[in-house]
C-alpha positions as CSV (number, residue, x, y, z in Angstrom):
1,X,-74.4,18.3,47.4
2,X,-72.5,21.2,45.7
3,X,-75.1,23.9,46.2
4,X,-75.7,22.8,49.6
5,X,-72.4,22.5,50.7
6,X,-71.6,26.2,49.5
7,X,-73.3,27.9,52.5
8,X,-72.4,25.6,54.6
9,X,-68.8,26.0,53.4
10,X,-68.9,30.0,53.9
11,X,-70.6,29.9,57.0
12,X,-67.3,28.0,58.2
13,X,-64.9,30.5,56.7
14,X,-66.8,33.6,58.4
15,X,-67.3,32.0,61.8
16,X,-64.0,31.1,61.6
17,X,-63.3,34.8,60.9
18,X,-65.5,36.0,63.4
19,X,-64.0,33.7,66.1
20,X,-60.1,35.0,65.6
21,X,-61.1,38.3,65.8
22,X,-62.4,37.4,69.2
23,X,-59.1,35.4,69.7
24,X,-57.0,38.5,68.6
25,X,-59.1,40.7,71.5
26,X,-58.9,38.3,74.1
27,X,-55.4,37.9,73.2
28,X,-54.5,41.8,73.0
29,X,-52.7,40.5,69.2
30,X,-54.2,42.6,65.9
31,X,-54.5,40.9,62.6
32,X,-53.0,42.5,59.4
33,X,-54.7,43.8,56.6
34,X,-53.0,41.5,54.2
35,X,-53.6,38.1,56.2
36,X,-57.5,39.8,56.1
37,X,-57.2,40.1,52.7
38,X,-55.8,36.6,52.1
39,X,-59.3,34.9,54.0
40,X,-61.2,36.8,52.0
41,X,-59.4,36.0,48.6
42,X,-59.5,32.5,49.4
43,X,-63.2,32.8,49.9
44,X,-64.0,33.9,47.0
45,X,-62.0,31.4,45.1
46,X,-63.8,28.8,47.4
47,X,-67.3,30.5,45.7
48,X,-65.9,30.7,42.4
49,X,-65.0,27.6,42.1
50,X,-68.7,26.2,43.5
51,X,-70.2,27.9,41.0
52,X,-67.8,26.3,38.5
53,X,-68.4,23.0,39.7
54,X,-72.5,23.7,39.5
55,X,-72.5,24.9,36.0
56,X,-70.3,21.2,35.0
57,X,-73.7,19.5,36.7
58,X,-75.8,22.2,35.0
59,X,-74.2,21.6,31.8
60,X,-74.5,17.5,31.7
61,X,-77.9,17.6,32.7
62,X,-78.5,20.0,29.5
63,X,-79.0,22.7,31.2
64,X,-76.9,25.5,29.3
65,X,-78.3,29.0,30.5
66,X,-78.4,27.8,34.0
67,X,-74.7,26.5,33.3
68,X,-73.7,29.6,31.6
69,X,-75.1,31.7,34.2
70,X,-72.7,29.9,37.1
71,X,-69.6,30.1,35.3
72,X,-70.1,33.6,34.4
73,X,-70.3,33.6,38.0
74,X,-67.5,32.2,39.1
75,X,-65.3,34.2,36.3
76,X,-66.3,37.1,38.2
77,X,-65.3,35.8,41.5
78,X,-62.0,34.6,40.0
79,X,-60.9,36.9,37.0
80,X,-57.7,36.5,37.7
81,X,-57.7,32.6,36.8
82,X,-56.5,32.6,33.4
83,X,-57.5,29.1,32.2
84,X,-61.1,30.3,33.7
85,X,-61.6,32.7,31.7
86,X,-60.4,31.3,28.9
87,X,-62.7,28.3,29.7
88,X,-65.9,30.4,30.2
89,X,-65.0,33.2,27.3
90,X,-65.1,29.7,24.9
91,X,-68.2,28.4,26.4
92,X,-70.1,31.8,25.7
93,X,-68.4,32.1,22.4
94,X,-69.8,28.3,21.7
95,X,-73.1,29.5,22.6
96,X,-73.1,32.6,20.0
97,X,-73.0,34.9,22.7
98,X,-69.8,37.0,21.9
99,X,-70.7,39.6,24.3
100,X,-70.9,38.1,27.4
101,X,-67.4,36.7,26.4
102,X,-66.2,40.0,25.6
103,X,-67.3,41.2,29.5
104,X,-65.4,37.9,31.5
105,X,-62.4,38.3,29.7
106,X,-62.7,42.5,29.8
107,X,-62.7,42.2,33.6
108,X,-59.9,39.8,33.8
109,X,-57.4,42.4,31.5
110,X,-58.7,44.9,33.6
111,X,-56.7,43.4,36.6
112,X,-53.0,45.1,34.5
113,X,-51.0,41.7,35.0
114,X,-52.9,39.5,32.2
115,X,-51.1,37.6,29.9
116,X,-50.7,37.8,26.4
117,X,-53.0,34.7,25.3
118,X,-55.7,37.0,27.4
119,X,-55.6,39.8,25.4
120,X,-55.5,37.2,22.4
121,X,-58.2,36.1,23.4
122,X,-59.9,39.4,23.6
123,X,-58.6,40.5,20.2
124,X,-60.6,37.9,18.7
125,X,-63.7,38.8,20.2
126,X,-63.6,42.1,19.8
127,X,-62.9,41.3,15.8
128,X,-65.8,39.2,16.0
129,X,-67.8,41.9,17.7
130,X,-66.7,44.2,14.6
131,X,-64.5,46.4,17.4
132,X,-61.9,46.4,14.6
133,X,-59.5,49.4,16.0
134,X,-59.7,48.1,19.3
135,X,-59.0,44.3,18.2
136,X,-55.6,45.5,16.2
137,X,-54.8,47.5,20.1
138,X,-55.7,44.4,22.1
139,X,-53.9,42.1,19.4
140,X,-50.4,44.6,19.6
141,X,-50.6,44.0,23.2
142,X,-50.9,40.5,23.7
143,X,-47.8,40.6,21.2
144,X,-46.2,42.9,23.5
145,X,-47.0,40.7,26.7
146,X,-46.1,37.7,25.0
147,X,-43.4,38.2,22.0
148,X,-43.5,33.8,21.6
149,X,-47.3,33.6,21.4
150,X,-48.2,32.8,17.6
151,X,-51.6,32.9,17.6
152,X,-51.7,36.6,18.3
153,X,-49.5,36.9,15.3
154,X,-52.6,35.0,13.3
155,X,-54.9,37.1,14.8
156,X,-52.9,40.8,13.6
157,X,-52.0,38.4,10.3
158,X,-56.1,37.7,9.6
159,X,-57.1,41.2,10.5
160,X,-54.9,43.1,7.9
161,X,-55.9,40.6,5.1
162,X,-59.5,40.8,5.8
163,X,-59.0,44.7,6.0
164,X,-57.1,44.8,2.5
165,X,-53.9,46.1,4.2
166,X,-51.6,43.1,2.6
167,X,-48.4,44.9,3.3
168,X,-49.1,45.4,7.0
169,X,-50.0,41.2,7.0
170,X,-46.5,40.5,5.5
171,X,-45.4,42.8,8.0
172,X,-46.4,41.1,11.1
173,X,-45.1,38.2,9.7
174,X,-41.4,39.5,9.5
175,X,-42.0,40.9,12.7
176,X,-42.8,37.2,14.1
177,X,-39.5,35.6,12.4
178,X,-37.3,38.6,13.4
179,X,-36.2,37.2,16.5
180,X,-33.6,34.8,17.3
181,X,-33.9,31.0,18.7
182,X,-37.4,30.3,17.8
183,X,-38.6,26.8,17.6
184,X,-39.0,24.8,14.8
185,X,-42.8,24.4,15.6
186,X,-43.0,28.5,15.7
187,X,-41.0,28.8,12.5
188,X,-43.3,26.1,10.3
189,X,-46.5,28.0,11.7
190,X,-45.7,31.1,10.3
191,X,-44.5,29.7,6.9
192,X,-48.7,28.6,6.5
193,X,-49.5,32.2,7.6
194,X,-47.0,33.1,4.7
195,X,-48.7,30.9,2.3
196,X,-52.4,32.2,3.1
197,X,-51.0,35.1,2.2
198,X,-49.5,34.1,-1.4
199,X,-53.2,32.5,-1.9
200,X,-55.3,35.8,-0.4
201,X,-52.8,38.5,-1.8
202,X,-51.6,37.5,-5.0
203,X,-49.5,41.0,-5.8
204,X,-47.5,39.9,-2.7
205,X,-47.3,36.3,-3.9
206,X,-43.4,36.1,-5.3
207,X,-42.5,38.1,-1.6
208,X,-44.1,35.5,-0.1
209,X,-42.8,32.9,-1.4
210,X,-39.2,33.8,-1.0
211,X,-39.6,34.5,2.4
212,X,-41.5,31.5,3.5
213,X,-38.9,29.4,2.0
214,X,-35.9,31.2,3.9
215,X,-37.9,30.6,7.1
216,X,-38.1,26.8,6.3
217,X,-34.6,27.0,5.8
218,X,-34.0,28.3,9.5
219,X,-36.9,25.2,10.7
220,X,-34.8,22.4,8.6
221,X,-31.2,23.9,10.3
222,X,-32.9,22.6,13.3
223,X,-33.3,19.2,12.7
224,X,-36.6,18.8,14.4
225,X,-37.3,15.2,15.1
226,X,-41.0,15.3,15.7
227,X,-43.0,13.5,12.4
228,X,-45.5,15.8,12.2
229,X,-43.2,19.0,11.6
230,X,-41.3,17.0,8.9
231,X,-44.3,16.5,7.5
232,X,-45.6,19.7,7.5
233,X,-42.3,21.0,6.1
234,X,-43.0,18.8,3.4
235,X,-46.5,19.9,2.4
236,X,-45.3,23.2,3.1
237,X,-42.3,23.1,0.1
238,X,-45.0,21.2,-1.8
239,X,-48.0,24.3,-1.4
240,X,-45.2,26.7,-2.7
241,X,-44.2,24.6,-6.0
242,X,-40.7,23.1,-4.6
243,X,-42.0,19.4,-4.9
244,X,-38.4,18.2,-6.0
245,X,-37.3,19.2,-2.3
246,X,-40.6,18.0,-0.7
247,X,-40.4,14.4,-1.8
248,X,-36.8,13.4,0.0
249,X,-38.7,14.5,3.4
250,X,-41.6,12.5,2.8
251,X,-39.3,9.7,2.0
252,X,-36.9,9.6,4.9
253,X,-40.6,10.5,6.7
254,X,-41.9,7.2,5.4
255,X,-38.9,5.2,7.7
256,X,-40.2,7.0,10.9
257,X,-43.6,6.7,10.2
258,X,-46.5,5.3,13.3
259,X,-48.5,3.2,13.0
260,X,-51.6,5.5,12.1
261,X,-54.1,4.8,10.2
262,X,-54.3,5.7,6.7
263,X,-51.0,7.9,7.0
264,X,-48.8,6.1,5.1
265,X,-50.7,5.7,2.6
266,X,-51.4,9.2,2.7
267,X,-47.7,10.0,2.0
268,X,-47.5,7.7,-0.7
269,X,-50.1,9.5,-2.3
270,X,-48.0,12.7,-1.7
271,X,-45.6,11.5,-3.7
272,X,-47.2,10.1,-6.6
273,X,-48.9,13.3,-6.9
274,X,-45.2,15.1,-6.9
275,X,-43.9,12.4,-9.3
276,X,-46.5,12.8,-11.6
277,X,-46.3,16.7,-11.9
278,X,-42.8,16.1,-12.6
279,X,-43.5,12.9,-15.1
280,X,-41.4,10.8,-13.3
281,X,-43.7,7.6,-13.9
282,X,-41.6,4.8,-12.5
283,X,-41.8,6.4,-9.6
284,X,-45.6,7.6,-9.5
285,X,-46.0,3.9,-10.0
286,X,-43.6,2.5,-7.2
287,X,-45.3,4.9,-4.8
288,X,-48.6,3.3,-6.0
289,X,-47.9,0.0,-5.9
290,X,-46.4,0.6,-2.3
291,X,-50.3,1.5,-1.3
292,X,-51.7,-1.4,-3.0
293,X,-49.2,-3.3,-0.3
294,X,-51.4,-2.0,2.6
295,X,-54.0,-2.2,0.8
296,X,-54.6,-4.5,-2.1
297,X,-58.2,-4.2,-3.1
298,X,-58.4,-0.3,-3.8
299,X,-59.5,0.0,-7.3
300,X,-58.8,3.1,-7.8
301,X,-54.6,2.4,-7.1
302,X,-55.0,-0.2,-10.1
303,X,-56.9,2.7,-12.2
304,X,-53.9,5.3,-11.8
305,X,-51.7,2.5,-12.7
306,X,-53.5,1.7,-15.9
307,X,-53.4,5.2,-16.5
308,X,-49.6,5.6,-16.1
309,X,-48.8,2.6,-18.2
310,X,-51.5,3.8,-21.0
311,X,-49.5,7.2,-20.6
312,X,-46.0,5.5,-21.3
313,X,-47.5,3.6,-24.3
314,X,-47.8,0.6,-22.6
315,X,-51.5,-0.6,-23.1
316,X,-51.3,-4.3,-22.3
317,X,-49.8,-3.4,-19.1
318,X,-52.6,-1.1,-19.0
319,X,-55.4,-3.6,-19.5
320,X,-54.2,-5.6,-16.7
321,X,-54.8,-2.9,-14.5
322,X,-58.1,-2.2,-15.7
323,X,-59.2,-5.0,-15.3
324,X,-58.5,-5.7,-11.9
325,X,-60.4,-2.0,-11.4
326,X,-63.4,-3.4,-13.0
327,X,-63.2,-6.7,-11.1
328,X,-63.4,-4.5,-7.7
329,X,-65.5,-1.9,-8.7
330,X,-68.0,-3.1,-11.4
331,X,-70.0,0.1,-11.1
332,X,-66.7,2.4,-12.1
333,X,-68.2,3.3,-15.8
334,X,-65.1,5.2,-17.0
335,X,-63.0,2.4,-16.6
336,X,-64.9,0.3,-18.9
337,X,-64.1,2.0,-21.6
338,X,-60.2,2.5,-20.3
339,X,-60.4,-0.9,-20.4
340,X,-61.9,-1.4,-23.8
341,X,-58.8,1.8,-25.2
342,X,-56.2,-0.1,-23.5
343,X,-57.2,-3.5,-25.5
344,X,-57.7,-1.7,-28.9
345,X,-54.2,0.0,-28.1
346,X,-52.5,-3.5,-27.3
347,X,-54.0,-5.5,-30.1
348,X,-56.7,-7.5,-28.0
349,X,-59.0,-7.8,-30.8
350,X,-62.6,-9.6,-29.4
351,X,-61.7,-8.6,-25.8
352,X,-62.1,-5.2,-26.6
353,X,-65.5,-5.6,-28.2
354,X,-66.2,-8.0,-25.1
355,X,-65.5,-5.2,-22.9
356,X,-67.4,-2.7,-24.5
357,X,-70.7,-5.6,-24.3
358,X,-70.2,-5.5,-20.8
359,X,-70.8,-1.5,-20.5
360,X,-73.5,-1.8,-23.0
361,X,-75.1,-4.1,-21.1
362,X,-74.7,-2.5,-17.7
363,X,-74.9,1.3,-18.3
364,X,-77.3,3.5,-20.6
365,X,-76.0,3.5,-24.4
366,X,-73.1,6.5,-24.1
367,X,-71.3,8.0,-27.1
368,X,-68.0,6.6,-25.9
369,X,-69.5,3.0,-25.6
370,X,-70.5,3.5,-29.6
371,X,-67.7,5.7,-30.5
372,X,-65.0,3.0,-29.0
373,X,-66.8,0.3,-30.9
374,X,-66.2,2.2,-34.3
375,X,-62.5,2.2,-33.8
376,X,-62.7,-1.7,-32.8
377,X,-64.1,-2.8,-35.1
378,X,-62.2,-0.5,-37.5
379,X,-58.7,-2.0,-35.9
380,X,-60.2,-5.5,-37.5
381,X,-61.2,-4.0,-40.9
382,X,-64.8,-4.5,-40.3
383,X,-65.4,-0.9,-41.9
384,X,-69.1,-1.5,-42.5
385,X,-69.7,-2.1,-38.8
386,X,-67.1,0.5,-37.8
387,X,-69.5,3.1,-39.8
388,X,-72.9,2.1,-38.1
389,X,-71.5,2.8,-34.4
390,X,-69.7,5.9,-36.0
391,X,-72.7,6.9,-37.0
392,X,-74.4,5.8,-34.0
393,X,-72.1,8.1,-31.8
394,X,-72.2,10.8,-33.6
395,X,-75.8,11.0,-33.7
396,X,-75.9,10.4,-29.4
397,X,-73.4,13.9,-29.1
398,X,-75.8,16.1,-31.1
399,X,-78.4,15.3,-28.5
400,X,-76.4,16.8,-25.8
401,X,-72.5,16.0,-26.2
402,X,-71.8,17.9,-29.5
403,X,-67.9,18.5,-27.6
404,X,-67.5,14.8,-28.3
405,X,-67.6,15.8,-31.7
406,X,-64.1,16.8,-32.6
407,X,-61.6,17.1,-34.8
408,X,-60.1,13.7,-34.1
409,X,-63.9,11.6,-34.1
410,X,-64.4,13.4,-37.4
411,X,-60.9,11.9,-38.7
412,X,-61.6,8.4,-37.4
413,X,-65.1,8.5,-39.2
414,X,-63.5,9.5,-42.6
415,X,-60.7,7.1,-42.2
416,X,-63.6,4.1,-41.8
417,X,-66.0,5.8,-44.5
418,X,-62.9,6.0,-46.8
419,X,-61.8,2.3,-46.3
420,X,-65.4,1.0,-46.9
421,X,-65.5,3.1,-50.3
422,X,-67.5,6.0,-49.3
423,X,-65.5,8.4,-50.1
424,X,-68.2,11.1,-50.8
425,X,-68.6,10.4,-47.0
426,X,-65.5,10.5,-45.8
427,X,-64.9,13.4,-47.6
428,X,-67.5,15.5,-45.6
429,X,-65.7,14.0,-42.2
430,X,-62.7,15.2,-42.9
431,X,-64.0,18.3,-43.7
432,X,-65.4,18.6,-40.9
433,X,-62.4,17.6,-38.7
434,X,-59.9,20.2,-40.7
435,X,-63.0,23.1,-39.9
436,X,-62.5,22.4,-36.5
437,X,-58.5,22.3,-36.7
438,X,-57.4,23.8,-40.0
439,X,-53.4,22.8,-39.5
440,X,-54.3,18.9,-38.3
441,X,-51.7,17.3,-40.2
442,X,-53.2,14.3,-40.2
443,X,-56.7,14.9,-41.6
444,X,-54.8,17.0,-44.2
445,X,-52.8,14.3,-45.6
446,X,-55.4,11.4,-45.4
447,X,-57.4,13.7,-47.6
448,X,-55.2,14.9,-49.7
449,X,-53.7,11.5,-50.0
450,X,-57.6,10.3,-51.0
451,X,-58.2,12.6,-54.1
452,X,-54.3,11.6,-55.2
453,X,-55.3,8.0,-54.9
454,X,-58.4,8.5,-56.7
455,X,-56.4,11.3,-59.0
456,X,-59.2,14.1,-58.4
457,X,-58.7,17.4,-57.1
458,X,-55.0,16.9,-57.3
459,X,-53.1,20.7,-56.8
460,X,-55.6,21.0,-53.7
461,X,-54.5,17.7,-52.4
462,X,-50.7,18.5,-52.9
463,X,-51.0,22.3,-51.0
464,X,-52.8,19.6,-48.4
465,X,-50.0,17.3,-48.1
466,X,-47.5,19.8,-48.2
467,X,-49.1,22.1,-45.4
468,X,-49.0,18.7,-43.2
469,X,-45.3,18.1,-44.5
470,X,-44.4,21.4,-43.1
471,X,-45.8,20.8,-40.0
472,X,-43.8,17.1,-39.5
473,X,-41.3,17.8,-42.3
474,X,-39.7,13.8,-41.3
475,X,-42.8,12.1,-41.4
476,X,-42.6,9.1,-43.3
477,X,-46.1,8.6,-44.1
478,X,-46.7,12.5,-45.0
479,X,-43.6,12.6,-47.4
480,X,-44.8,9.3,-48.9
481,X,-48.5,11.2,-49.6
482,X,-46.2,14.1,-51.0
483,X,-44.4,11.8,-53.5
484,X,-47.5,10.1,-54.7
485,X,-49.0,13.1,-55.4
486,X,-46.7,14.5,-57.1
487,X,-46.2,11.5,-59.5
488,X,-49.9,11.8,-60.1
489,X,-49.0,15.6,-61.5
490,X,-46.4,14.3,-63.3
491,X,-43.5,15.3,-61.7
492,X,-41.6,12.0,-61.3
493,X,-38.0,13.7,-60.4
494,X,-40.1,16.0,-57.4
495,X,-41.9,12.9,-56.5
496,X,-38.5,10.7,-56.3
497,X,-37.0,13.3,-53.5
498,X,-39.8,13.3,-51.4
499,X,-39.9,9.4,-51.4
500,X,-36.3,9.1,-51.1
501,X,-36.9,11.4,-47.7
502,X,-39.9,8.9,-46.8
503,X,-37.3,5.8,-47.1
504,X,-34.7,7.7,-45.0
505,X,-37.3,8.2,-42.3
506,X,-39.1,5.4,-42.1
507,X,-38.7,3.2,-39.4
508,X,-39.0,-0.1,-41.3
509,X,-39.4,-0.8,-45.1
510,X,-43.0,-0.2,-46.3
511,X,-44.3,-2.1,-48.6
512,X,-46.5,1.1,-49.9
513,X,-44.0,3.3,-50.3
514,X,-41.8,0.6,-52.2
515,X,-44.6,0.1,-54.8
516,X,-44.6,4.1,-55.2
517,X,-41.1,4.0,-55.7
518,X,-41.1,1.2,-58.4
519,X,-44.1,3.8,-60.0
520,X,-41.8,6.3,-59.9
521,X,-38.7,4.8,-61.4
522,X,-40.4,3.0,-63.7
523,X,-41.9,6.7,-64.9
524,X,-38.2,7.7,-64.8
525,X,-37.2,4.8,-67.3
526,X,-34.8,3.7,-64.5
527,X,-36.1,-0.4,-64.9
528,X,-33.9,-2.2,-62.9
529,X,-34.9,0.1,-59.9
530,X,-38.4,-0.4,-60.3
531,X,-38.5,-4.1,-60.4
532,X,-36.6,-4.3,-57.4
533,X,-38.6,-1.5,-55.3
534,X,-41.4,-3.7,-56.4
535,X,-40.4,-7.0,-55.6
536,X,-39.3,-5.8,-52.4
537,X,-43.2,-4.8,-51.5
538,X,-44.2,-7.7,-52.5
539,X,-42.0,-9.4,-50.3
540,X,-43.1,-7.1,-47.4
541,X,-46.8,-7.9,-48.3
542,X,-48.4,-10.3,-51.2
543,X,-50.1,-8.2,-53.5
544,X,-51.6,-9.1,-56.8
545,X,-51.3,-5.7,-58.2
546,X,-48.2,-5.4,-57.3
547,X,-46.9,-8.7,-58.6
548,X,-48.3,-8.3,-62.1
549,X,-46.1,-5.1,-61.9
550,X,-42.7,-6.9,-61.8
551,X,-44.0,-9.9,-63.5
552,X,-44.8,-7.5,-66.4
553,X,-41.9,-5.8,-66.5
554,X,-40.4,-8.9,-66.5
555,X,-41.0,-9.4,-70.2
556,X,-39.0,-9.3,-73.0
């Protein structure tokens, strides 16, 4: 009915021209130019707007030339109909046809009253069109028109940064801020356009910074109510490392919050991110827990929980955690053997191994499934099996994990090689683990404690020991090593400091380093000291050796 009624419609509008000109004879009365101007403006809008209305029918039948081709039409008729052109110049720029766009919105400019979102609007295309001199002219007009409109200040922001010219960028930017009484919207815009900048220019990145703060200063003096801009603020303080002064707005955001979906939760997840960058557990954890509220079956919440409480040495806590992720997602591998760590950690000897069964029987055979095996069954003193899955692990990394193989498996190894009597083997292991970290205190003074034990290689042991002493100069267990050591070189008054330290430091009497220091005073000729150092490990922990010790002693 549209295309039909078009002629039908102009053929009214000229008779009705045609007759008042007759009128105007008959009637001696002339018409002016502007009221003949008028009809004839109001016809065309009459055809322009047809033509619109036929490409809408054109266009929802599928019919995208033939649309394209009537609203290029009616453009032409009406260039002076902003939200035309703009409506058409998008359709052809939809359609990948950039030039057609660039010749609607050329002939609407053309008209010396456009706006500045027209020349905007032509800046782009022309950038598009690689017109790059005459994008930054149309852009610094559309500025000129419109000193409010941001998105010409993107447009001038975009082109310097893609043409290397940073300065100029930063530039616009200050230009956009200069003036006074802007809105908060406005002002929290061009804080982003500051941040791409940080990110794309990273000489400019400290400038940036400062002066994208100061302008969120000026958008928080203005107390803007809307959500979204208090969010933004937030994410915005968050992109520029001030997460301290992000989370209060997130928090009083969290009070005003809609009911969208997923948002809060979103917000939440903010925050735990922030607290965690600035190890503030409790309250990564609160923030989680606050999710699982809304939504009590994500199994990923209860893994960053497990992971946080793991992280503040807190593994049966952990384990719960876990546990419920394993329940909701049995096909999460990693958390398996989180699961499995967290049990070993809290002492949770068979569930551990159970765990660990489960994963074996589920997933391929993995180095950690092996490797976390070793050091459960090492925690129960079942050093024979800890050495097979040892083994076992280590032989699954050289086929394609060999990073697995580090300083710390190599320690764990030698520690269970060393316990079962192999200490040929556990020798090479922690060889091995001080090649890959030469100053590993640990490995250093298991070894060195090893050969004093077994009273071979004794000066290498004691520069061992002491080189870990150095490193942790109040660790109990490393001052103990360098006492024994140095009893075992006969130097019982050397040996009798460094225990003496070991006592001091120690956290609660151990029964090893009391039967060292009943060796040691009884090497002194001090008695009295040694029987009670002695009795005093045995009383810590029943040991044969150590009771025929005192018991000899004992005798007359």
């Amino acid at each position: 009915m549209l295309l039909l009624g078009l002629p039908f419609l102009l053929l009214l509008i000229g008779c009705r021209s045609i007759s008042n000109r007759h009128a105007a004879s008959d009637s001696t009365e002339v018409r002016s130019v502007d009221e003949e101007a008028d009809d004839l403006d109001i016809a065309l809008k009459a055809e322009a707007h047809a033509h619109y209305g036929s490409g809408v029918i054109y266009d929802l039948n599928g019919e995208g030339e033939e649309a394209l081709r009537e609203f290029e039409e009616a453009a032409k008729l009406d260039p002076e109909n902003e939200s035309l052109v703009m409506d058409v110049t998008r359709r052809f720029l939809s359609a990948k046809q950039p030039e057609k766009a660039l010749e609607v919105v050329g002939r609407a400019v053309q008209k010396g009253d456009a706006s500045g979102l027209l020349y905007a609007r032509l800046a782009a295309i022309q950038a598009q069109l690689g017109q790059s001199e005459k994008s930054l002219e149309s852009g610094r007009l559309a500025i000129q028109k419109s000193p409010d409109l941001l998105i010409a200040y993107q447009q001038l922001c975009f082109y310097y940064l893609q043409a290397k010219r940073d300065p100029e960028a930063l530039a616009v930017l200050d230009e956009a801020v200069r003036r006074p009484a802007l809105t908060a919207d406005f002002l929290i815009s061009v804080v982003e356009l500051y941040i791409t900048i940080s990110v794309q220019a990273p000489t400019l990145r400290d400038q940036a910074k400062v002066k994208a703060l100061e302008v969120l200063d000026r958008a928080a003096q203005l107390h803007p109510a809307n959500i979204q801009l208090r969010l933004a603020m937030a994410d915005h303080l968050n992109a520029l490392g001030e997460s301290k002064r992000a989370a209060p707005i997130y928090l009083d955001a969290l009070k005003d919050l809609p009911d969208i979906p997923n948002l809060r939760e979103r917000i939440h997840a903010r925050l735990t991110d922030i607290y965690l960058r600035n190890e503030d557990h409790q309250a990564a954890a609160e923030q989680l827990k606050a999710i699982l509220r809304t939504d009590p079956t994500n199994p990923q919440i209860y893994y960053y929980l497990g992971s946080i409480a793991m992280d503040d040495k807190k593994p049966a806590e952990a384990a719960e955690y876990f546990s419920k992720t394993v329940l909701l997602n049995p096909e999460f591998e990693q958390a398996y053997f989180d699961l499995a760590n967290a049990q070993i950690s809290a002492g949770k000897a068979g569930e551990d191994l159970a765990t660990l069964g489960q994963a074996r029987k589920k997933f391929s055979d993995s180095f950690l499934v092996e490797y976390l095996s070793g050091i459960a069954f090492n925690q129960q003193k079942a050093y024979r099996q800890a050495r097979q899955h040892y083994t076992a692990a280590e032989v699954m990394a050289q086929a394609g994990e060999t990073k697995r193989l580090n300083q710390y498996f190599y320690f764990q190894a030698g520690a269970a090689n060393e316990r079962d009597g192999e200490f040929e083997q556990a020798e090479k292991y922690f060889n091995k683990s001080l090649e890959l970290a030469p100053d590993f205190a640990e490995a250093l003074n298991y070894l060195g404690y090893m050969w004093a034990e077994r009273g071979v290689n004794l000066e290498k042991a004691r520069v061992m020991i002491e080189k870990a002493v150095k490193a942790e100069p109040e660790n109990d267990a490393f001052l103990d090593s360098l006492g024994w050591v140095l009893f075992k070189l006969n130097q019982p008054q050397e040996a009798l400091e460094a225990l003496l330290k070991a006592v001091k430091h120690a956290d609660e009497p151990d029964p090893t380093m009391c039967d060292h220091l009943g060796d040691v005073y009884q090497a002194l000729g001090q008695r009295d000291k040694a029987l009670e150092s002695w009795r005093k490990s045995f009383s810590l922990e029943a040991n044969e050796a150590v009771r025929k010790k005192f018991e000899g002693s004992e005798k007359p």
